[in-house]
C-alpha positions in Angstrom: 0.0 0.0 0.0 1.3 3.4 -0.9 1.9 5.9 2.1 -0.4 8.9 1.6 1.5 12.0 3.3 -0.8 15.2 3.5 1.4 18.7 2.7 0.4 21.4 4.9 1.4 25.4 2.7 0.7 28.2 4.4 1.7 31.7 5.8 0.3 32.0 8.9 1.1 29.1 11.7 -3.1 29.2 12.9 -3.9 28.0 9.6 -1.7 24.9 9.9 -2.8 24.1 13.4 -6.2 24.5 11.7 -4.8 21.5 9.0 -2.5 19.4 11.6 -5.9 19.4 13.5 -8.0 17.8 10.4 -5.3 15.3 9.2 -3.8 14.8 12.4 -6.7 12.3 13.1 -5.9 9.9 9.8 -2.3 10.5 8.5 0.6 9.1 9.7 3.1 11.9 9.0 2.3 15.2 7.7 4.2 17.6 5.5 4.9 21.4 6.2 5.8 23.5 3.6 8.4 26.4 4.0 9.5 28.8 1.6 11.3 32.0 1.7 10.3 33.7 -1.4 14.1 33.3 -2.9 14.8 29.7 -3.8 11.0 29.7 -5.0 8.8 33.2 -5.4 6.4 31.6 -2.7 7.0 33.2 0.9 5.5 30.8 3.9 5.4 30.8 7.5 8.9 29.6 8.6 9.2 30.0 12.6 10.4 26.7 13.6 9.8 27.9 17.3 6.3 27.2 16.5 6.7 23.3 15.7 7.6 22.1 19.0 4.2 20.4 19.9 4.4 16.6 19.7 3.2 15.8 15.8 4.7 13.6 13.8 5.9 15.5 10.8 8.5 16.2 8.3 10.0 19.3 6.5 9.8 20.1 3.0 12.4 23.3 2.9 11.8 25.2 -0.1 14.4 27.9 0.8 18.1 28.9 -0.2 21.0 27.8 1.4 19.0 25.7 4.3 22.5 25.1 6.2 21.9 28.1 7.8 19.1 27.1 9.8 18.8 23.7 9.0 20.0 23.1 13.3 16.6 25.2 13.7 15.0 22.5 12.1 16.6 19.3 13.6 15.4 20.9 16.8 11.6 21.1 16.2 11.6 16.8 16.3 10.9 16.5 12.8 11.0 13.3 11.8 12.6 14.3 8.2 14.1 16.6 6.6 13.8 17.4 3.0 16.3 19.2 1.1 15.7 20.7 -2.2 19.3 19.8 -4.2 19.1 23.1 -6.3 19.4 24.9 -2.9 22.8 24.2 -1.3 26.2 24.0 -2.2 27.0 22.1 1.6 24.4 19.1 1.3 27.1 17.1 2.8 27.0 19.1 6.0 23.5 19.1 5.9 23.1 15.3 5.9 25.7 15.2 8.5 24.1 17.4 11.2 20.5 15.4 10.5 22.7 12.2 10.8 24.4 13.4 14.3 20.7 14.3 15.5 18.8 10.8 14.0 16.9 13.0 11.9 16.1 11.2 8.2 17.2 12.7 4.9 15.0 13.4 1.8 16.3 15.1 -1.5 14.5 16.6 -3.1 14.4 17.3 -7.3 13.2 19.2 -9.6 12.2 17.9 -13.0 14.4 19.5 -15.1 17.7 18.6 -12.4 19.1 15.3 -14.3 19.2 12.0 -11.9 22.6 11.7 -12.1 23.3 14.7 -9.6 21.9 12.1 -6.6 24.7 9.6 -7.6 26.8 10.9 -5.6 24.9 11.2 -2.2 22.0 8.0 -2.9 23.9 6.0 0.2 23.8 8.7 2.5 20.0 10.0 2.2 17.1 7.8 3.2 14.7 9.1 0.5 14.5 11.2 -3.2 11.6 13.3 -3.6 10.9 14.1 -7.2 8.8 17.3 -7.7 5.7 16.6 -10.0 5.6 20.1 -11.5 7.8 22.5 -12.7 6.6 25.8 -10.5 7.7 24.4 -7.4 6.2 26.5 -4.0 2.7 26.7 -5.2 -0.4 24.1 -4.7 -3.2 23.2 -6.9 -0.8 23.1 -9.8 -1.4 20.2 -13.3 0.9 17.3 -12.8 4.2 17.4 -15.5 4.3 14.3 -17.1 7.8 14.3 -17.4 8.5 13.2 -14.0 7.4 9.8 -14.8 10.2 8.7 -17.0 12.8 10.5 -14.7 11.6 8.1 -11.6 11.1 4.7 -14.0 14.7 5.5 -15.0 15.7 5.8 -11.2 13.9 3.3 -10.1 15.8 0.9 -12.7 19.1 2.0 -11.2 18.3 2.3 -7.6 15.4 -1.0 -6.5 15.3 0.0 -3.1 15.9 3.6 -2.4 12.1 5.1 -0.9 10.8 7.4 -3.6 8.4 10.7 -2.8 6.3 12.5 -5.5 5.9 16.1 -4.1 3.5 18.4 -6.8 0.2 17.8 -8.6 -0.7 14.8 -7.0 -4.7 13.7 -7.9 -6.5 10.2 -8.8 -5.2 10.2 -11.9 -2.0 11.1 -11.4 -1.5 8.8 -8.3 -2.3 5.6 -10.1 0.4 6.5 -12.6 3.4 7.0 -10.0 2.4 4.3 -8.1 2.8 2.1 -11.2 6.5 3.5 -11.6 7.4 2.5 -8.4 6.5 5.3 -5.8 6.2 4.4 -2.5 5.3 7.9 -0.6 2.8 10.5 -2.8 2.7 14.3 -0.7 -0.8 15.5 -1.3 -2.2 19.0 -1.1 -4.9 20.5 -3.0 -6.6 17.1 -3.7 -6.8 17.0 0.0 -7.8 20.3 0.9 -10.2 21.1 -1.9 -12.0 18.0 -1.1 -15.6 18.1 1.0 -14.4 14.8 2.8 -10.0 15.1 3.1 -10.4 11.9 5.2 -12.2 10.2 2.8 -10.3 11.3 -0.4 -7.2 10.6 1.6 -8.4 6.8 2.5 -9.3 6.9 -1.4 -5.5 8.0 -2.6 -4.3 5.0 -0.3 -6.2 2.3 -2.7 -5.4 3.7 -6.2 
């Protein structure tokens, strides 16, 4: 069964609580969103002081040059850390701080980034996330088809490495990555345009 992870975007921390609150009662692990308006033109909520409260959670960062708060971070209790490969010339240090802390590693990649740039760093992560539209920062956007072959073609090299599909995530869209080998699918709009997010998330679990 594929692990349905709910992404939380927003720029005010009430109106996550007011999400962790809804899918805090069905998902697993949810997803919150921050970006600084420079590594993508989308500007969140971003106080990490805010995230010490007991859910279990992981962190999409969306912002340039995350080594200088990534320790901010690793100190909320996240579970994971996702780091967007375009954003950071010291990923090594990065993966070793969230090592030293027991904090897991995600990298993140956008679909015009070739594969081969994780090569170098696929035994020291725990997960890729490959970005399922080009516009990265913003929900509600149409899936890219183009991610598809990227993650068969990764999935050929690397069997067992955990793949995420972050961006335009629907029905449709969710039966096709799970057929090239996804294992995690981040969900926002579907979720939160729905009348029922608990059913629709139960639903994205069976496609």
């Amino acid at each position: 069964m594929i692990e349905i992870i709910p992404a939380i975007l927003e720029k005010k921390w009430v109106e996550i609580e007011k999400k962790i609150k809804i899918v805090g009662e069905f998902a697993a692990i949810i997803q919150i969103d921050i970006a600084d308006g420079v590594f993508v033109n989308e500007e969140s909520w971003r106080n990490s002081d805010d995230l010490k409260n007991g859910i279990n959670f992981e962190i999409d960062m969306m912002i340039s040059e995350p080594e200088k708060s990534i320790s901010d971070w690793i100190n909320t209790g996240a579970k994971r850390l996702v780091i967007h490969i375009e954003s950071t010339q010291n990923l090594e240090s990065i993966i070793r701080l969230c090592k030293k802390a027991g904090v897991e590693v995600g990298v993140a990649l956008n679909i015009e980034t070739p594969n081969e740039v994780l090569d170098k760093w696929i035994n020291q992560i725990n997960s890729v996330q490959f970005m399922g539209i080009a516009k990265i920062g913003f929900q509600g956007q149409s899936f890219d088809n183009k991610v598809l072959d990227k993650i068969k073609d990764f999935r050929a090299k690397y069997s067992d490495v955990v793949i995420s599909v972050d961006g335009g995530v629907n029905f449709n869209s969710a039966n096709l990555l799970k057929r090239a080998g996804v294992n995690r699918l981040i969900v926002g709009s579907c979720i939160w345009n729905s009348d029922n997010p608990k059913e629709t998330f139960k639903k994205l679990m069976d496609v």
